[in-house]
Residue, then its C-alpha position, 0 to 999 in steps of 0.5 A: x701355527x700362530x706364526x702360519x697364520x699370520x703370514x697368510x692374513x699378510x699376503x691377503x692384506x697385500x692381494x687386497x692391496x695390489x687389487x685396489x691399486x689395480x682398480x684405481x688405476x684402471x679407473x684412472x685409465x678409463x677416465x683418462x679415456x673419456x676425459x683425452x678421447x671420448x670427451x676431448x674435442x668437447x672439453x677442449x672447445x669448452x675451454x677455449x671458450x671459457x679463455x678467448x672472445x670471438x667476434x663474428x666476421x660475417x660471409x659477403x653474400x654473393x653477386x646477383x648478375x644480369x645477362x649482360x654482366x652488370x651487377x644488380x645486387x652487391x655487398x659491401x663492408x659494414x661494421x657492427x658495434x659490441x660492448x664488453x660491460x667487464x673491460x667499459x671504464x667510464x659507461x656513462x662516456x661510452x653510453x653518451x659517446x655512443x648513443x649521439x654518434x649511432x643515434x640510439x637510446x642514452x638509456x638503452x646504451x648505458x644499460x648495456x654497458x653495465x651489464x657484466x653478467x654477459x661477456x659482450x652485447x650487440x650496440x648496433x649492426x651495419x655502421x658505416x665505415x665513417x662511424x666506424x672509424x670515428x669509434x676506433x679512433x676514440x679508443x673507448x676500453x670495452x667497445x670492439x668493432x665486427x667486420x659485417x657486410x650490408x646489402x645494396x641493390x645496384x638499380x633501386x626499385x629495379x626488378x624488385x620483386x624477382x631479385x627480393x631482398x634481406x633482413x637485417x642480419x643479412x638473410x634472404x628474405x624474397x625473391x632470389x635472395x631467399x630462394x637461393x639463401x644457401x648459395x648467395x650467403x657464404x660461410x662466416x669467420x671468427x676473429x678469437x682474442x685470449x681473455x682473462x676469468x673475467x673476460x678481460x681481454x690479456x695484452x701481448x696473447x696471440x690473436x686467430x683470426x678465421x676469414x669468411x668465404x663470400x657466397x657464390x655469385x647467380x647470373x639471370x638471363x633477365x637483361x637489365x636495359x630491356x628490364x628498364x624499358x619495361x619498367x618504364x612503360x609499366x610506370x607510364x600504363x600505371x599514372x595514365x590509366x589510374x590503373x591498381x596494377x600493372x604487370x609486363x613479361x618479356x620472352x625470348x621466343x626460341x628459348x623461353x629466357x625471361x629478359x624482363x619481368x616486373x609488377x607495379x606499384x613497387x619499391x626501392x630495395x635500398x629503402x625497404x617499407x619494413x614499416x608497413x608489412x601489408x604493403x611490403x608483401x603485397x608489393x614483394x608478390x612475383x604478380x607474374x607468377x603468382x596472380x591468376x586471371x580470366x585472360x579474354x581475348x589473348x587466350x584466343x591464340x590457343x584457340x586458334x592453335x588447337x582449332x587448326x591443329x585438330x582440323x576443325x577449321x581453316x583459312x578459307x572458312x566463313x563466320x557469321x557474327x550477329x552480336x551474340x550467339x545462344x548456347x544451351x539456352x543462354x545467350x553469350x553476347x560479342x564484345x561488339x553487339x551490333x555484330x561483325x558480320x561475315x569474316x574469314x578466320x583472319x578476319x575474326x581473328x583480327x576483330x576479336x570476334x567472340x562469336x568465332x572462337x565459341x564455333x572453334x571451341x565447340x567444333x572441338x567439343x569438351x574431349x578435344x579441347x581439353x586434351x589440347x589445353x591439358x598438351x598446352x599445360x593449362x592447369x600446371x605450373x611451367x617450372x620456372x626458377x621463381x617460388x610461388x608459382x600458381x598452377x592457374x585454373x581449369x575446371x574439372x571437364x565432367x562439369x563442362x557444359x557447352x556454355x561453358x566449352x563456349x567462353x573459354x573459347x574466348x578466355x572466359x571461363x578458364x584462369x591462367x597466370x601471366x607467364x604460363x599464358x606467355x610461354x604456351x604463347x611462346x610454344x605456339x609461335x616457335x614452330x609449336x616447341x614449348x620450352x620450360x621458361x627460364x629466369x636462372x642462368x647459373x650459379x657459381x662459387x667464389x673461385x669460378x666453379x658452376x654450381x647450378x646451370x639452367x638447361x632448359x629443354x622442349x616440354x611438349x610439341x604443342x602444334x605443327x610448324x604449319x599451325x605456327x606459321x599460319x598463326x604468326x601471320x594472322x597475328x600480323x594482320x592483327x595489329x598492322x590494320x593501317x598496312x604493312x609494318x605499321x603497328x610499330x613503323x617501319x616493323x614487322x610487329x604482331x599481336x593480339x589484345x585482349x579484355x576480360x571482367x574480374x569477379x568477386x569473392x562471391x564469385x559474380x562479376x565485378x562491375x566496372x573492373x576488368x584486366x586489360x592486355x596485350x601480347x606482341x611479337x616480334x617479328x610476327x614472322x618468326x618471333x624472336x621477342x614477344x612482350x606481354x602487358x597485363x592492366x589490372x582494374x584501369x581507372x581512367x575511362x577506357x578498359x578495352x586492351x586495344x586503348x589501355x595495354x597495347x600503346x605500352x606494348x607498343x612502347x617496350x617494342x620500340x624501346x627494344x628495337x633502339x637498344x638492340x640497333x634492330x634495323x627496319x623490316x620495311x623503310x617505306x612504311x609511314x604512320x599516317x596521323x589525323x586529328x579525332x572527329x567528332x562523332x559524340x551525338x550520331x549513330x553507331x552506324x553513322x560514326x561508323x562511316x565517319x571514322x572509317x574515312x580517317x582510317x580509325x578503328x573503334x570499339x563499342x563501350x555499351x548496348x546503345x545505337x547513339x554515340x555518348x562518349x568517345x575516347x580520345x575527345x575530338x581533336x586529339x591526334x591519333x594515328x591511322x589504324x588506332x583503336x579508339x572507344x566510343x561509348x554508347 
């Protein structure tokens, strides 16, 4: 029995053996699992890091081109400076050697490379490659160079705004740059070295090295000699007219393509005012997309448009003007307060007349108008490719009132950014087709792929081609009053202007501050150009958008005419030029004939009779059918 029992405490001892064996070595099993399979690639990525030291090589970002192929923003090699403190033999050396050559802080530099308890620390980003040179050449244990790339903006302050800039480690932050940030920045390399416990990186290891892929390259449909043109211009309008700021767009009619597009004052994108964030974001703002405005009398060719597509009016009809015009009890005045007089639609067209566009307007009534305004995207953003577009502003039509109804017929009222004003504008003069406006020709990748490609289409049929052309000819005579082809000589420009006051905060008028404009086309016809000029708060004098935004206009056709080797619609056209009488002292009435005589037009600044003022002076020499100021 003794010898029975004995033999089953053995076989019980060795169960209890092969099951401990059994489960050690499942658990063996288990945790080879996890350690080979579930945790592998982690456990793998921990070691590499813990035997090499990578140093980034940063992406190139991508090209920024303009319609024509010329580069407007590129990237090019840069360097930054790292210090392992564990490999540093002499930190006092490297922090004198460093700190004189990339002129930093001894201090700062010296602190850095003394710190072990880091395996590397940044000494400076974007060296040159000269610096970078002289570093390699020194040869200092513990002082590692990084392939970097830096920005550079091919034209300087050229179309700062719209193509935006970086920051210091190379991320989008205005513009372009920064809305397009996925596309433009690339995918970064690593160059890795095998190190030892400390950090010491081990002689005669292999080296991996990953390369960067440069970002994918963006084309705009923004040509930049018409863009210098306007810029031009821009600075000419901001010194002459002491003006706060001024802003230029210029379309193509039949596409909508932005070919410029600008706001001054701006800055250098080569040397960015980081100092001064205010101002640097002020100066960032797209003001063509962002600012809104009381357009005045530009916004009469929607008027006009919706007038004569509505049948409320047509060419052959008469207006009164007699200065002013009362409307459920309030009195609105004509620019001109001794009045027009009796003018065709044209005629009041070509004279601004307030008094004409509040009859148009209320012709309409509050339902049509609206559905006309609401057709023509009042109160929408257009769409265009750029952030921070506003939507404008159009009241809510329950509170319309005729007196209200009355000055938005006239731009008053109602509130619009530039470019959405310029592309209804754009849509009513291209046979009624609006287009969404366009800045973005596409987006491509390193190996020629497109990414993203603009396509455009017709929005809406703002009016018929019958309304189109009969308002590109009434915009002919706006501006030729000299004779045909006389605005620009030799050119079949037409045009519209337009002065409107600006208000406070506390939303009364701003005495003394107005927006002056002008919008040209070219050729009035059936434009293929039209150019729009926007003149915020002109401080020399004259406000009036016939003497403060047109002569720009004006220029930026012209230059464009040289550019594109356009020839002349008429060679028998001349400009005729006179010298400025002198009609300070008289009558309205008597300056009136005075002026008439040379062939000058005027405009009244005041509701007086006597003439006070008059701008230009006497003996200035202007041209036949100009526009000057008197004030009275």
């Amino acid at each position: 029995m003794q010898s029975l029992f004995t033999l089953h405490s053995f076989r019980k001892r060795i169960l209890a053996l092969i099951t401990l064996v059994s489960f050690l070595f499942c658990a063996l099993v288990v945790r080879l699992f996890v350690v080979q399979i579930m945790s592998g690639r982690d456990l793998q990525l921990r070691a590499t890091d813990q035997w090499t030291r990578d140093l980034a090589i940063i992406a190139p970002r991508g090209d920024i081109y303009d319609s024509t192929g010329s580069r407007l923003a590129v990237s090019y090699t840069t360097y930054n400076v790292y210090v392992r403190a564990r490999e540093v033999e002499n930190a006092q050396q490297v922090a004198e050697y460093l700190s004189n050559l990339l002129g930093l802080s001894y201090l700062s530099v010296y602190e850095k490379t003394i710190k072990k308890n880091v395996s590397e620390v940044l000494i400076k980003l974007q060296v040159s490659p000269e610096l970078a040179e002289s570093i390699y050449q020194k040869n200092l244990p513990g002082v590692y160079l990084a392939e970097s790339v830096g920005r550079y903006y091919t034209y300087g302050n050229l179309l700062s705004q719209v193509l935006g800039f970086v920051s210091v480690d190379n991320v989008g932050q205005s513009g372009i740059e920064a809305q397009y940030e996925s596309y433009l920045k690339g995918v970064d390399g690593y160059s890795f070295t095998q190190s030892d416990l400390q950090g010491k990186e081990i002689g005669g290891t292999l080296r991996y090295y990953f390369p960067a892929t440069k970002g994918s390259d963006i084309t705009l449909t923004v040509d930049s000699k018409i863009q210098l043109i306007l810029e031009q211009a821009l600075e000419q309008a901001m010194s002459e007219q002491q003006a706060k700021s001024v802003t230029g767009i210029v379309m193509n009619v039949k596409t909508s393509r932005i070919l410029a597009i600008s706001s001054k004052p701006s800055f250098d994108l080569n040397e960015i005012p980081r100092d001064d964030l205010s101002l640097l974001f002020e100066q960032s703002r797209i003001k063509a997309i962002t600012d809104v405005y009381e357009p005045g009398s530009t916004f009469k060719i929607l008027t006009l448009a919706a007038a004569l597509e509505a049948g409320v009016v047509d060419e052959t009809h008469r207006f009164y003007c007699g200065g002013s015009r009362v409307v459920d009890g309030v009195k609105i005045k004509c620019w001109r307060s001794q009045g027009h007089g009796s003018q065709t639609l044209a005629e009041g067209l070509a004279n601004s007349c307030n008094c004409v566009f509040m009859e148009l307007a209320l012709r309409l009534g509050v339902d049509r108008f609206y559905e006309y305004m609401q057709k023509f995207g009042l109160g929408q953003k257009t769409g265009v490719e750029l952030a921070g577009e506003a939507s404008g502003i159009l009241m809510d039509k329950s509170l319309v009132k005729n007196v209200d109804l009355a000055r938005m017929g006239f731009g008053h009222a109602i509130a619009v950014t530039p470019l959405q004003l310029l592309s209804i504008v754009c849509g009513i003069l291209n046979d009624g087709s609006l287009i969404q406006p366009t800045i973005l020709e596409n987006v491509t990748d390193c190996f020629g792929n497109v990414l993203l490609e603009s396509s455009p289409s017709v929005k809406a049929q703002l009016v018929s081609e019958k309304t189109s052309q009969t308002i590109c000819g009434m915009l002919s005579l706006v501006t030729n009053k000299q004779g045909e082809c006389t605005f620009v000589e030799g050119y079949d420009v037409g045009g519209k202007t337009g002065t409107a006051q600006k208000y406070d905060e506390t939303g009364h008028i701003a005495q003394g501050k107005y927006i002056s404009s002008f919008i040209g086309t070219y050729p009035a016809t059936h434009p293929d150009y039209v150019v729009m000029i926007m003149v915020d708060e002109p401080g020399a004098g004259a406000y009036y958008g016939s003497v403060v935004a047109s002569p720009y206009g004006k220029q930026v056709l012209s230059g464009i005419f040289n550019y594109k080797n356009i020839p002349k619609d008429s060679e028998s056209a001349t400009i005729t030029e006179v010298e400025m009488p002198d009609v300070t002292g008289m009558t309205v009435s008597a300056a009136s004939i005075v002026l008439q005589k040379v062939g000058i037009y005027f405009e009244t600044d005041g509701e007086g009779d006597r003439v006070l003022r008059q701008l230009p002076p006497a003996g200035t020499t202007v041209a036949c059918g100009d526009t000057i100021i008197l004030i009275t």
